[in-house]
FIVO-460961 format. One record per residue: residue number from 1; x, y, z of N, C-alpha, C, CB in turn. Coordinates in nm, 3 decimals. Glycine has a CB too. Layout:
N
pos,n_xx,n_yy,n_zz,ca_xx,ca_yy,ca_zz,c_xx,c_yy,c_zz,cb_xx,cb_yy,cb_zz
NUM,X,Y,Z,X,Y,Z,X,Y,Z,X,Y,Z
...
//
This chain:
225
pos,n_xx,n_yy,n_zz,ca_xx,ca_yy,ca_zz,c_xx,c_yy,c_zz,cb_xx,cb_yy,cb_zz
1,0.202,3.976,1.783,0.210,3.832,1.759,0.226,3.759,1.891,0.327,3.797,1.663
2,0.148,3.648,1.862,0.152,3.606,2.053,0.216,3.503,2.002,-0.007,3.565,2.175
3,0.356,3.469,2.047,0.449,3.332,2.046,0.484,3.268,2.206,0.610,3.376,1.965
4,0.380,3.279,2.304,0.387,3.212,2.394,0.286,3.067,2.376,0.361,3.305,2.500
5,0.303,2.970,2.518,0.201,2.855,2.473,0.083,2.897,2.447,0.179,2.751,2.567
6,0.008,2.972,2.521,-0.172,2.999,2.474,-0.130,3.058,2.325,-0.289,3.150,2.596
7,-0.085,3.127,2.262,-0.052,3.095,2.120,-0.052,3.019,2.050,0.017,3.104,2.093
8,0.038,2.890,2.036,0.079,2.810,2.015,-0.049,2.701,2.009,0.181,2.806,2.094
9,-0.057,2.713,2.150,-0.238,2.650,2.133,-0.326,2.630,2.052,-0.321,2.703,2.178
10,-0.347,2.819,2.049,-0.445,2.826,1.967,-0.422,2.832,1.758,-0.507,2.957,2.039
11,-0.262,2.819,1.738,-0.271,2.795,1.665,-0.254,2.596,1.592,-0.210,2.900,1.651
12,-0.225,2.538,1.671,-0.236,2.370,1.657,-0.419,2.363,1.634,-0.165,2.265,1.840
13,-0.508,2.475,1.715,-0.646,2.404,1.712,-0.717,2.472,1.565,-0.748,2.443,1.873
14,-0.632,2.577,1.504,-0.689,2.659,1.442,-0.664,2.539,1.293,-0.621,2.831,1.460
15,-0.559,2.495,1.319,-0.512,2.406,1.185,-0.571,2.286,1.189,-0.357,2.375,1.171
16,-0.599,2.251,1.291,-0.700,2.105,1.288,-0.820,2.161,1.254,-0.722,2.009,1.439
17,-0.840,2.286,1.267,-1.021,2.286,1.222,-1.008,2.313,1.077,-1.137,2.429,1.303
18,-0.898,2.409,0.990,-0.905,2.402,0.874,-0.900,2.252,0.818,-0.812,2.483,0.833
19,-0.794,2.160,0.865,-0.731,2.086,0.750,-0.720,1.946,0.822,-0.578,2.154,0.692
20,-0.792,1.936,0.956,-0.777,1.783,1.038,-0.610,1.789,1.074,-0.823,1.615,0.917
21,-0.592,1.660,1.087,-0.477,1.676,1.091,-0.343,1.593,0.991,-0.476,1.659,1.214
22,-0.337,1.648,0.842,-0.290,1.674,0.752,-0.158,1.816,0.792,-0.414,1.691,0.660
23,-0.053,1.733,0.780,0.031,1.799,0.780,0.083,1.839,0.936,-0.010,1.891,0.696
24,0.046,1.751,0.981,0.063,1.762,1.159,0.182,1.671,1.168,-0.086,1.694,1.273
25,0.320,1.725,1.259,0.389,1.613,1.315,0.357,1.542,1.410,0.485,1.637,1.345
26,0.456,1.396,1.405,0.365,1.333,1.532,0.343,1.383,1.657,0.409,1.221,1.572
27,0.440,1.485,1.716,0.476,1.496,1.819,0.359,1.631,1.854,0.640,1.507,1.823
28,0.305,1.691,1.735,0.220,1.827,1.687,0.079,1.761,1.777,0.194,1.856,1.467
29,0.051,1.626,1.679,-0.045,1.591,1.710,-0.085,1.506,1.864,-0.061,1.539,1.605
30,0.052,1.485,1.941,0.057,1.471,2.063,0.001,1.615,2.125,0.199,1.427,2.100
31,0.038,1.693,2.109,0.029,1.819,2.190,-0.057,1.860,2.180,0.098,1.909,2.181
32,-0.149,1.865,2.080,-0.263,1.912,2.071,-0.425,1.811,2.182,-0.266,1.909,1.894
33,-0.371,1.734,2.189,-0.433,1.623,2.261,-0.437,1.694,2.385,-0.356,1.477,2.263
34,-0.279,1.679,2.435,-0.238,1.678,2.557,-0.293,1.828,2.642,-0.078,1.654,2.546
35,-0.274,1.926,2.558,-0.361,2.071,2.549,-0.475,2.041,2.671,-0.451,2.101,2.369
36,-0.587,1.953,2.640,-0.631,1.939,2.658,-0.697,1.875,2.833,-0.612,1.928,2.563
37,-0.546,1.834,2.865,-0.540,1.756,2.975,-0.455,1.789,3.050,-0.527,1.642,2.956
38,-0.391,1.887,3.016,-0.257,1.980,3.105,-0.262,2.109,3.080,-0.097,1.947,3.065
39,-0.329,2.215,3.157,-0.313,2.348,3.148,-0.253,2.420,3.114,-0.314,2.384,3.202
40,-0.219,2.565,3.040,-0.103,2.614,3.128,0.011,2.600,3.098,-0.097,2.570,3.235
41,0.067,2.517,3.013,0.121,2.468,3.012,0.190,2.431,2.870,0.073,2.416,3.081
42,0.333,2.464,2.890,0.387,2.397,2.716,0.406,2.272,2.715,0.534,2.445,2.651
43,0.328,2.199,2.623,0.329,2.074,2.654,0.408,1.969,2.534,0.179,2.044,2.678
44,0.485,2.109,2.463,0.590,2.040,2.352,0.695,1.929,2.408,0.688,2.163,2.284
45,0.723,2.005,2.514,0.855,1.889,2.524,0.798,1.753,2.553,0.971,1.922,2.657
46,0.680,1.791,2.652,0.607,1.625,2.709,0.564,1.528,2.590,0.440,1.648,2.806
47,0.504,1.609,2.449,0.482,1.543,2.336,0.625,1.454,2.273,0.427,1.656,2.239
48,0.739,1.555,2.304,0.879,1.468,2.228,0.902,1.399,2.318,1.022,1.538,2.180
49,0.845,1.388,2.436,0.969,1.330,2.542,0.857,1.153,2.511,0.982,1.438,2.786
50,0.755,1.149,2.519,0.653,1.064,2.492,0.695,1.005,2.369,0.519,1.128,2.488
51,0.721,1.045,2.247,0.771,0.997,2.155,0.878,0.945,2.193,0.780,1.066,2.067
52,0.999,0.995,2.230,1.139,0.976,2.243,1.096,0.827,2.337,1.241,1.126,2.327
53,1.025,0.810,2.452,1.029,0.708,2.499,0.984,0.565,2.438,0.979,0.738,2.589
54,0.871,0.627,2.362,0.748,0.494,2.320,0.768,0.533,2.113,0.498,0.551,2.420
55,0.862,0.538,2.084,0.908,0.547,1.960,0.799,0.583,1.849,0.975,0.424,1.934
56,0.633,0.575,1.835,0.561,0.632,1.808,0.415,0.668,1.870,0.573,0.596,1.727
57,0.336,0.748,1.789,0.233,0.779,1.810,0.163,0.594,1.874,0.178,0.866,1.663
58,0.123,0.589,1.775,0.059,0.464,1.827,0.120,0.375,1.931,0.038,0.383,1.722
59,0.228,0.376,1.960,0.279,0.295,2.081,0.230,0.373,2.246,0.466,0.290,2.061
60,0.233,0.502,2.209,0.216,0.609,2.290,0.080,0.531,2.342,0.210,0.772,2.215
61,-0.052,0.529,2.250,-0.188,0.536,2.268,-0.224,0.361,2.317,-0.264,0.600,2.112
62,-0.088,0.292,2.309,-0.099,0.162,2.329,-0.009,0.125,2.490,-0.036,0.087,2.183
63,0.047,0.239,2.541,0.149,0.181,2.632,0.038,0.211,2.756,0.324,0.264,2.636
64,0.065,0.106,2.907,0.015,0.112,3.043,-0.020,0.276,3.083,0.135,0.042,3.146
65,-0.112,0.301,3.171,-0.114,0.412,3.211,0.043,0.489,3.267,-0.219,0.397,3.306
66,0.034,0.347,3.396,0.187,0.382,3.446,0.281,0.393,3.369,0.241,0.299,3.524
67,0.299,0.346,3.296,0.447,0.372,3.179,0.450,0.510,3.127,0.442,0.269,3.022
68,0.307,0.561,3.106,0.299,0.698,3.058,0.333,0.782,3.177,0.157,0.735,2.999
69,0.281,0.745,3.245,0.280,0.822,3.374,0.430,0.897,3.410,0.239,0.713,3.495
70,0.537,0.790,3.389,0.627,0.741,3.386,0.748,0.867,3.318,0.591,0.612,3.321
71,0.690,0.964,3.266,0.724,1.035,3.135,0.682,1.163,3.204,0.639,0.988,2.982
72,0.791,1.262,3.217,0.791,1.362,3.301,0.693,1.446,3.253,0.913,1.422,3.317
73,0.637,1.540,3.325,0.535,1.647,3.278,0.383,1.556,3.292,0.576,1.708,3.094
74,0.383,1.388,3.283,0.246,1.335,3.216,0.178,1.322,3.345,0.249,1.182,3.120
75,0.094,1.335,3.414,0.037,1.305,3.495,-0.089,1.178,3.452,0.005,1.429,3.544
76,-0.148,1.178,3.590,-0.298,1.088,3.582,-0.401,1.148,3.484,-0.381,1.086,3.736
77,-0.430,1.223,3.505,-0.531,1.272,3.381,-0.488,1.295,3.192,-0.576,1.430,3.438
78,-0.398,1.328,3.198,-0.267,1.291,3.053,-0.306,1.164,2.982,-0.079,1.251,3.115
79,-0.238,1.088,3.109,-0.276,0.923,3.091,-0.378,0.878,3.037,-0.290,0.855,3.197
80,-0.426,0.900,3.134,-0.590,0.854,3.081,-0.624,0.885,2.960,-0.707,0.917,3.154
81,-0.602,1.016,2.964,-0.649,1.115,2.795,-0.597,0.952,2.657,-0.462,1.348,2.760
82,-0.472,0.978,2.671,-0.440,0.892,2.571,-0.461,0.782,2.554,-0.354,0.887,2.554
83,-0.471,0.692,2.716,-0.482,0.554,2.698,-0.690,0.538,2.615,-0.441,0.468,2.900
84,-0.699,0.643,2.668,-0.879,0.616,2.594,-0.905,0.652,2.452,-1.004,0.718,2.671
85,-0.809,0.676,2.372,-0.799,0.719,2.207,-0.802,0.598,2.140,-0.657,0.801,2.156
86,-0.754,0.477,2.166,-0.770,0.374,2.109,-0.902,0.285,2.125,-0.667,0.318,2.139
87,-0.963,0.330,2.261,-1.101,0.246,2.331,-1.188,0.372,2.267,-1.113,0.217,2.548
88,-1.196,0.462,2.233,-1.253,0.548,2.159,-1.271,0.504,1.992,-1.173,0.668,2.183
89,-1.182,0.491,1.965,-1.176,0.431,1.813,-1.246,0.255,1.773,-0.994,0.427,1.780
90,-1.209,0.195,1.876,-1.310,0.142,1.899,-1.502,0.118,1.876,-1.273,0.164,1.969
91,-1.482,0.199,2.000,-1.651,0.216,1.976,-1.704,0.300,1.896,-1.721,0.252,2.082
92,-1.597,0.341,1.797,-1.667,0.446,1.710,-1.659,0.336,1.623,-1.601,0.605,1.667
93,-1.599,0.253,1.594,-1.594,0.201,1.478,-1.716,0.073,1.510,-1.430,0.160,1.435
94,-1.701,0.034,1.601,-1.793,-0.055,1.654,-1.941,0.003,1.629,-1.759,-0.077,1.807
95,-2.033,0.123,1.695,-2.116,0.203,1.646,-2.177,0.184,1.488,-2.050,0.318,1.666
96,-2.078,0.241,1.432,-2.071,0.266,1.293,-2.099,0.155,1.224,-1.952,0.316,1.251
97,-2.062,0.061,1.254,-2.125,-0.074,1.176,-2.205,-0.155,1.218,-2.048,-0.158,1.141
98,-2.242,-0.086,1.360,-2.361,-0.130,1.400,-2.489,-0.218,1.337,-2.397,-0.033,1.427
99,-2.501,-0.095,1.201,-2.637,-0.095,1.134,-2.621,-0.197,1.015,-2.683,0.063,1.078
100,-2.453,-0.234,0.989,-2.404,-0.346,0.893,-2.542,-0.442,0.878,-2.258,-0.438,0.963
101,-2.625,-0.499,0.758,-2.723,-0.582,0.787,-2.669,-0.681,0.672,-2.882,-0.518,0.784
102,-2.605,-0.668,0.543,-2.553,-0.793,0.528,-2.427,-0.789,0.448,-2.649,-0.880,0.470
103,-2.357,-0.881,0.393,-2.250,-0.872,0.341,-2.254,-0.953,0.183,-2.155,-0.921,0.448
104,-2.169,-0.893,0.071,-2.276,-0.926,-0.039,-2.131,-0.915,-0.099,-2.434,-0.819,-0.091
105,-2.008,-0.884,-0.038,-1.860,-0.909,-0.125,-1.756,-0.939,0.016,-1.796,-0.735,-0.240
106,-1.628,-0.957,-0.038,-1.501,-0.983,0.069,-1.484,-0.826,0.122,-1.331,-1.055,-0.017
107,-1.504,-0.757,0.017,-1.432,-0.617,0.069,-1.547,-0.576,0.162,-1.391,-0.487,-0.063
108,-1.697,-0.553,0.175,-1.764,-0.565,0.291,-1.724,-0.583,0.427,-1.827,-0.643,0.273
109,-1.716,-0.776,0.424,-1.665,-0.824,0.518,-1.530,-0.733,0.571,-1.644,-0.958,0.479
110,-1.396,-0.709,0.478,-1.303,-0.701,0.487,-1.312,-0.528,0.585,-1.240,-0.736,0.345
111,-1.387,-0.436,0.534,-1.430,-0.317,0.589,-1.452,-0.296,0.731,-1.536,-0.289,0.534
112,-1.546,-0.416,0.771,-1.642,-0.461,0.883,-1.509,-0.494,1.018,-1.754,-0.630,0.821
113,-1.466,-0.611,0.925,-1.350,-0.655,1.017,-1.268,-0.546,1.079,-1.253,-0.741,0.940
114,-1.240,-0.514,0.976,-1.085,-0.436,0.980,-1.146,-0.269,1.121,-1.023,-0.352,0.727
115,-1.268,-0.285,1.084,-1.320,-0.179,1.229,-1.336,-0.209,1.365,-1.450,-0.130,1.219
116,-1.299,-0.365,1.345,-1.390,-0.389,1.503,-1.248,-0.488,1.554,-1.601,-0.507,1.492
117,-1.138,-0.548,1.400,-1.053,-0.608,1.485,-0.908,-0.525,1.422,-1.065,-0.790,1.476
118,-0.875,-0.420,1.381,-0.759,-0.347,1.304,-0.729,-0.298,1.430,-0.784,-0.233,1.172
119,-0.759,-0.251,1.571,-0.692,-0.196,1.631,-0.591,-0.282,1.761,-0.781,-0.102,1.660
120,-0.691,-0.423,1.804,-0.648,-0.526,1.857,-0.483,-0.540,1.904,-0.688,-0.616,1.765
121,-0.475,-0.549,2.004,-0.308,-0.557,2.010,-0.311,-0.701,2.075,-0.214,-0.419,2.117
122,-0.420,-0.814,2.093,-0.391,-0.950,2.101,-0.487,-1.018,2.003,-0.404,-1.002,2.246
123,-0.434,-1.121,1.965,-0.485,-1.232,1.868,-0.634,-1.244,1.913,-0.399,-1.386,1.882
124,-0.748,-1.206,1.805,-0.870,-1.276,1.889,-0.946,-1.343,1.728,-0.996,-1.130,2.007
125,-1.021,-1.455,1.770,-1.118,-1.512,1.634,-1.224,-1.506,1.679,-1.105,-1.656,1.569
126,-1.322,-1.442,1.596,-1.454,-1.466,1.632,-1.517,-1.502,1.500,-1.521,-1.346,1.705
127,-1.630,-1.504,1.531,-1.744,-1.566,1.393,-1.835,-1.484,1.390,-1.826,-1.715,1.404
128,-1.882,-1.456,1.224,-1.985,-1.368,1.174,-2.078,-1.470,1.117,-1.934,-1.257,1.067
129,-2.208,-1.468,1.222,-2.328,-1.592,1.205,-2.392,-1.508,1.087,-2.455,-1.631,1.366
130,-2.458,-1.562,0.991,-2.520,-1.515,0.879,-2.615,-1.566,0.834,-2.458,-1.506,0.796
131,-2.733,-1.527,0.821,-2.884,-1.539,0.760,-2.846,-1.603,0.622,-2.976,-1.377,0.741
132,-2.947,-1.706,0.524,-2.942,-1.757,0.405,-2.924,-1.617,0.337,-3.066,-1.850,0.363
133,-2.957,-1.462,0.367,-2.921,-1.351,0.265,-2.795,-1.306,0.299,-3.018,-1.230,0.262
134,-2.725,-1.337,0.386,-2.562,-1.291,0.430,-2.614,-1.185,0.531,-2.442,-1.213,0.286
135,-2.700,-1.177,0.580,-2.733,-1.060,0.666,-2.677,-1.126,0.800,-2.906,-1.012,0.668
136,-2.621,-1.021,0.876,-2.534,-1.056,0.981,-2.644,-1.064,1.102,-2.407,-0.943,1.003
137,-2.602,-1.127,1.154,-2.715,-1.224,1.286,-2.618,-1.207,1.428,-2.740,-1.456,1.239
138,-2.519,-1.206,1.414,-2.458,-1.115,1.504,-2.258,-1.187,1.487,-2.560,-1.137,1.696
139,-2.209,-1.087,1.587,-2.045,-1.155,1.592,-2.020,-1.153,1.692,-1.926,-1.100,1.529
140,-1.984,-1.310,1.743,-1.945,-1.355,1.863,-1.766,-1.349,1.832,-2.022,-1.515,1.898
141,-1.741,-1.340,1.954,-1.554,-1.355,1.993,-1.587,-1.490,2.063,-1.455,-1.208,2.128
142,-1.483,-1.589,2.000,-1.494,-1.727,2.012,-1.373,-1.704,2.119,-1.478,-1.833,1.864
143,-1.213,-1.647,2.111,-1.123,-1.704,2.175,-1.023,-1.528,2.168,-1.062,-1.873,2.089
144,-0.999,-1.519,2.261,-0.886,-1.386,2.301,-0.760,-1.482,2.339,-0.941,-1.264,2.465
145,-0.661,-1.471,2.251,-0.486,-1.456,2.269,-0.419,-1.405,2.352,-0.425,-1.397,2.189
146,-0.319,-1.463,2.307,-0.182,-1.375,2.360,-0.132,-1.302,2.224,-0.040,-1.488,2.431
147,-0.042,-1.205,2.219,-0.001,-1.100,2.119,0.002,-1.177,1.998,0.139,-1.026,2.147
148,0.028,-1.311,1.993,0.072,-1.388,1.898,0.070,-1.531,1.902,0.181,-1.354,1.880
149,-0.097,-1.611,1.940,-0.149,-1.703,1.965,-0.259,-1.709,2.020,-0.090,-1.752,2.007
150,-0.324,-1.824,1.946,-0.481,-1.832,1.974,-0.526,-1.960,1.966,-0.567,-1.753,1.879
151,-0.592,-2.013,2.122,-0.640,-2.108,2.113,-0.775,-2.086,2.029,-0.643,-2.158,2.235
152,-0.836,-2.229,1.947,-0.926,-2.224,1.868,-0.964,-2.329,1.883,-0.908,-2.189,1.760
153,-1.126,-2.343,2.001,-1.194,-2.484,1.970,-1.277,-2.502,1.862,-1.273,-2.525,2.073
154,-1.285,-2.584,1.827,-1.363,-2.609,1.693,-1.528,-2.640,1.768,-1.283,-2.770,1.586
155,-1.528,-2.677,1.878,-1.657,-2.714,1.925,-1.732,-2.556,1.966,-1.638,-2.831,2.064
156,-1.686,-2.465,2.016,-1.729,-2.314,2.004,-1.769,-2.201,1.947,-1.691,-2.277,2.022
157,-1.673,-2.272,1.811,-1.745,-2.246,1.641,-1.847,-2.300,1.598,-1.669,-2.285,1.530
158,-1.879,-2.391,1.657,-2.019,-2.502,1.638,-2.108,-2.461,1.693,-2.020,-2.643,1.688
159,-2.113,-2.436,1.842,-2.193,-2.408,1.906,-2.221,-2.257,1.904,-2.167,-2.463,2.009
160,-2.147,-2.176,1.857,-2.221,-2.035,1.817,-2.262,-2.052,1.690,-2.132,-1.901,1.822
161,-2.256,-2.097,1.583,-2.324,-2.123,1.500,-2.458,-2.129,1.510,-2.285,-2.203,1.465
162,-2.493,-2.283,1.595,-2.591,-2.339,1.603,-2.674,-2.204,1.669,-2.575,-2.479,1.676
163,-2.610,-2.173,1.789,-2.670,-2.095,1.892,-2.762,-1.971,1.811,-2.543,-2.034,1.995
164,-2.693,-1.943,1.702,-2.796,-1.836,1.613,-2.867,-1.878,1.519,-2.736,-1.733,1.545
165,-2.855,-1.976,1.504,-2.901,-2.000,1.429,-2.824,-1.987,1.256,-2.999,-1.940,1.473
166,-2.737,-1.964,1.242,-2.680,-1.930,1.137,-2.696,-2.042,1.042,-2.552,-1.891,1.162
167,-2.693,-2.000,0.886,-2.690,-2.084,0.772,-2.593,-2.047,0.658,-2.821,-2.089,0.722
168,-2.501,-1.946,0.740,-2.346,-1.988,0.678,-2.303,-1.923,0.774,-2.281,-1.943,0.522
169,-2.129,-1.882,0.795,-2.040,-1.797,0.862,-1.951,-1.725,0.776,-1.967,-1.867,0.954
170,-1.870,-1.663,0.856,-1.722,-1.599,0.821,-1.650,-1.603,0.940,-1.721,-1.445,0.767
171,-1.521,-1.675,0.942,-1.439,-1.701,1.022,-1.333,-1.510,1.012,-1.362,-1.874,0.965
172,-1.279,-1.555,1.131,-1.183,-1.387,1.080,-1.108,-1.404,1.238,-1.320,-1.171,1.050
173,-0.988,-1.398,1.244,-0.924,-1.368,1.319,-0.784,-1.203,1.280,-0.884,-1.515,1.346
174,-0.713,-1.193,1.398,-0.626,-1.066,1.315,-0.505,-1.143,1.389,-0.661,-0.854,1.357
175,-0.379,-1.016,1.319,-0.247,-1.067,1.348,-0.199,-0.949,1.397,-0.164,-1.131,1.234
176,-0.178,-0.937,1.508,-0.116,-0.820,1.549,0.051,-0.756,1.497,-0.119,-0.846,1.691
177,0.127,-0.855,1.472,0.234,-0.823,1.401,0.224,-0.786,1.315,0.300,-0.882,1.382
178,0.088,-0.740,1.242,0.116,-0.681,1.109,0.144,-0.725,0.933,0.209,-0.629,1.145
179,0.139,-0.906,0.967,0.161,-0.966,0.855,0.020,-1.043,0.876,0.308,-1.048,0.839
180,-0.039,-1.039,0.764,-0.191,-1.135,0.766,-0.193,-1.258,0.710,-0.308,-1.074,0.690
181,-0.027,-1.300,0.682,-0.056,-1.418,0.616,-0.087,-1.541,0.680,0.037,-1.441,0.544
182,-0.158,-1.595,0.638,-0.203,-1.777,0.776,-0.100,-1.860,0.782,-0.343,-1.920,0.720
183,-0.085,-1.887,0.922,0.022,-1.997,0.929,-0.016,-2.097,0.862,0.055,-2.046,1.056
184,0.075,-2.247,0.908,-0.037,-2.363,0.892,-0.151,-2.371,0.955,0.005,-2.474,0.921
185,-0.101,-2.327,1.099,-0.184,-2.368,1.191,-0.312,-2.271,1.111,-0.129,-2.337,1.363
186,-0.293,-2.166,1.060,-0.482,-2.106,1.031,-0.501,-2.195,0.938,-0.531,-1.924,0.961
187,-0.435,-2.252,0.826,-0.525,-2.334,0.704,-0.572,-2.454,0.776,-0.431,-2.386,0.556
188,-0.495,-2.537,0.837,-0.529,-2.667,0.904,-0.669,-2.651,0.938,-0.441,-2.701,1.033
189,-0.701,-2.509,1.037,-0.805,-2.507,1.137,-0.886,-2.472,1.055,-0.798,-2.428,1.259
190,-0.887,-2.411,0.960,-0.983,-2.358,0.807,-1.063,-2.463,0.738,-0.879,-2.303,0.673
191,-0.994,-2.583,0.694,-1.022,-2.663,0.666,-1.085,-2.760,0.735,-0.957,-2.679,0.627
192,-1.047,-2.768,0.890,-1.118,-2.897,0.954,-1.292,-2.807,1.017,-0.982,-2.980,1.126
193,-1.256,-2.665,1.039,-1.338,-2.597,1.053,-1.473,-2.561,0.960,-1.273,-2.522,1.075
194,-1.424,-2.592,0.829,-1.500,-2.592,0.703,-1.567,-2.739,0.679,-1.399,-2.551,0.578
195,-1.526,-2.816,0.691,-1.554,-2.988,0.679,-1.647,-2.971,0.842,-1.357,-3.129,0.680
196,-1.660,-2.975,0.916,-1.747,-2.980,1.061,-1.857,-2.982,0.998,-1.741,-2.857,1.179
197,-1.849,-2.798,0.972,-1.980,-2.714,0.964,-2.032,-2.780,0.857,-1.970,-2.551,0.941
198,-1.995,-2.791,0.735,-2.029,-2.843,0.585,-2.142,-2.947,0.660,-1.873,-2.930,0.473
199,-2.043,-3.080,0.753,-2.164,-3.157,0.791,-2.267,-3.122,0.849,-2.143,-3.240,0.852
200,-2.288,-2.960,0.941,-2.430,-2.914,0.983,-2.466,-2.889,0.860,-2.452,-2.791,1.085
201,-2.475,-2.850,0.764,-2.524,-2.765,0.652,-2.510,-2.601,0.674,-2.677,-2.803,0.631
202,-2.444,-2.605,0.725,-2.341,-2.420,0.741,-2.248,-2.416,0.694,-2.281,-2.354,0.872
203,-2.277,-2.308,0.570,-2.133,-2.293,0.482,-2.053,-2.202,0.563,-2.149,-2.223,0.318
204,-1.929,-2.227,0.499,-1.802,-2.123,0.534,-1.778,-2.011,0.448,-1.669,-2.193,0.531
205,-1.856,-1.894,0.468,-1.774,-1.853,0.309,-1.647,-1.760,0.329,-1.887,-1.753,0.194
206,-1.613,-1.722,0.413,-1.467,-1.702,0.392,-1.374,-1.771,0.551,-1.445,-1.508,0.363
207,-1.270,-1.701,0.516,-1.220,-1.692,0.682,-1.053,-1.584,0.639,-1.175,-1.920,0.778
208,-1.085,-1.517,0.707,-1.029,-1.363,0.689,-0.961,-1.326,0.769,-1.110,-1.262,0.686
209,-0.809,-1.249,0.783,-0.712,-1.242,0.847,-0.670,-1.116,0.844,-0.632,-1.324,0.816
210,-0.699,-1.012,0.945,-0.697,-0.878,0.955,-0.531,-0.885,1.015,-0.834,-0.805,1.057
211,-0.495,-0.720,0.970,-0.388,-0.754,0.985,-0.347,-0.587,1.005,-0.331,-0.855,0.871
212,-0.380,-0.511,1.061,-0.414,-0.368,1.095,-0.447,-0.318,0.937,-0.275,-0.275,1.182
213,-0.407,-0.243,0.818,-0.497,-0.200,0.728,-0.461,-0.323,0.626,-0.478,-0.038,0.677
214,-0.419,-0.409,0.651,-0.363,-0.551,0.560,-0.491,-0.655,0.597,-0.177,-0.632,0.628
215,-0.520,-0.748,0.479,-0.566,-0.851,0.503,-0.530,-0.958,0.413,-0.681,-0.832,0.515
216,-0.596,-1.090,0.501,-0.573,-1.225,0.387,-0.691,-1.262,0.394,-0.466,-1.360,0.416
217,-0.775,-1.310,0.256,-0.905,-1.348,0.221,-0.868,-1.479,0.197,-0.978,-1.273,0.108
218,-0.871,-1.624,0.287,-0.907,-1.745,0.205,-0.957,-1.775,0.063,-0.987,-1.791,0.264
219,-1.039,-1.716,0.038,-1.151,-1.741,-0.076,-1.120,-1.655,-0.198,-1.308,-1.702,-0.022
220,-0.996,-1.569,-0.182,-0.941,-1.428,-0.291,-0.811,-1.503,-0.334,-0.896,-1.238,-0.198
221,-0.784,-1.597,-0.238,-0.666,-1.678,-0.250,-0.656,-1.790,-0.286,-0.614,-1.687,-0.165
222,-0.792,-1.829,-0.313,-0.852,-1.958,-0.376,-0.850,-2.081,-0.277,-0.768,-1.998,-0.509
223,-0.833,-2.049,-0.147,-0.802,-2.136,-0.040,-0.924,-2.189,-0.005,-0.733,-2.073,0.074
224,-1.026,-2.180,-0.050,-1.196,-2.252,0.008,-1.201,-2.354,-0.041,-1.344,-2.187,-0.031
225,-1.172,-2.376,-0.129,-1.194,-2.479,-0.201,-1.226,-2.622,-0.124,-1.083,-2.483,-0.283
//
């Protein structure tokens, strides 16, 4: 029985190929990563000590290089490893809906969103320009935040509109805290944002509030009106 790290190794990779990673602790599924980017090496404690600092997985894959760095055992290449799991998820998800050509319910939209803005760790709104069949014409990012604020011109929503030509939208911003509900400030801007366009003849049909696997649908909430 081999109970050294190349053991150990090879049994973390043997269980991700049966079963993904189901039934993995967080700190399991640190190490198995890290495997990867540190030789040689037992890289259990660096997985708890990473936790112990950045309280979870996902904070881990969200904190500065240097901060990781920061965390004994982690070097420059470590770093990197992790800080690119989230810019990875990303463009996979980005990819993947690439081929999205139109949207024909909320939960669509809600799918779409939740891939391209669920991982976001600052406030951003953009607009989904849409063909008279809901077929997506493309999605511009109108305005990037701070963790928890977003300027929103109403004249930028206009002008990407126009710019595609679009003959309706979907508004959608996310909330990084994790609650999707709209302030005032989102209904206010919903509404004066909806009344603009109405006068181009570009409908609104929703405006949608991602909220990592949470959302708020205007239009599910009867808020279009």
């Amino acid at each position: 029985m081999n109970l050294g790290p190349e053991g150990h190794r090879k049994r973390l990779r043997e269980r991700f190929l049966r079963s993904g990673f189901d039934g993995f602790h967080d700190h399991e599924l640190l190490e198995l990563i890290l495997l990867y980017a540190i030789p040689r090496r037992d890289v259990k404690p660096i997985a708890k000590a990473l936790l112990m600092e950045f309280s979870s997985v996902s904070a881990v894959f969200d904190a500065p290089m240097e901060a990781l760095q920061s965390v004994s055992g982690v070097g420059e290449h470590a770093a990197m490893l992790l800080s690119m799991i989230p810019r990875l998820v990303d463009r996979y998800h980005q990819d993947r809906w690439r081929q999205t050509s139109s949207f024909h319910s909320t939960q669509q939209a809600v799918a779409y969103l939740t891939a391209v803005l669920g991982t976001e760790r600052n406030e951003v709104f953009c607009v989904l320009a849409l063909n008279s069949r809901n077929g997506l014409i493309a999605r511009e990012e109108i305005q990037r935040g701070s963790v928890n604020r977003t300027a929103v011109y109403p004249r930028l929503v206009v002008e990407t509109s126009l710019k595609h030509r679009a003959t309706a939208v979907i508004l959608a911003h996310n909330h990084p805290g994790g609650d999707p509900s709209p302030s005032t400030a989102d209904r206010q801007l919903t509404r004066k944002l909806k009344r603009i366009l109405h006068d181009l003849d570009i409908t609104v049909h929703d405006h949608i509030i991602i909220a990592g696997p949470r959302y708020f649908s205007f239009v599910e909430q009867g808020e279009m009106e």
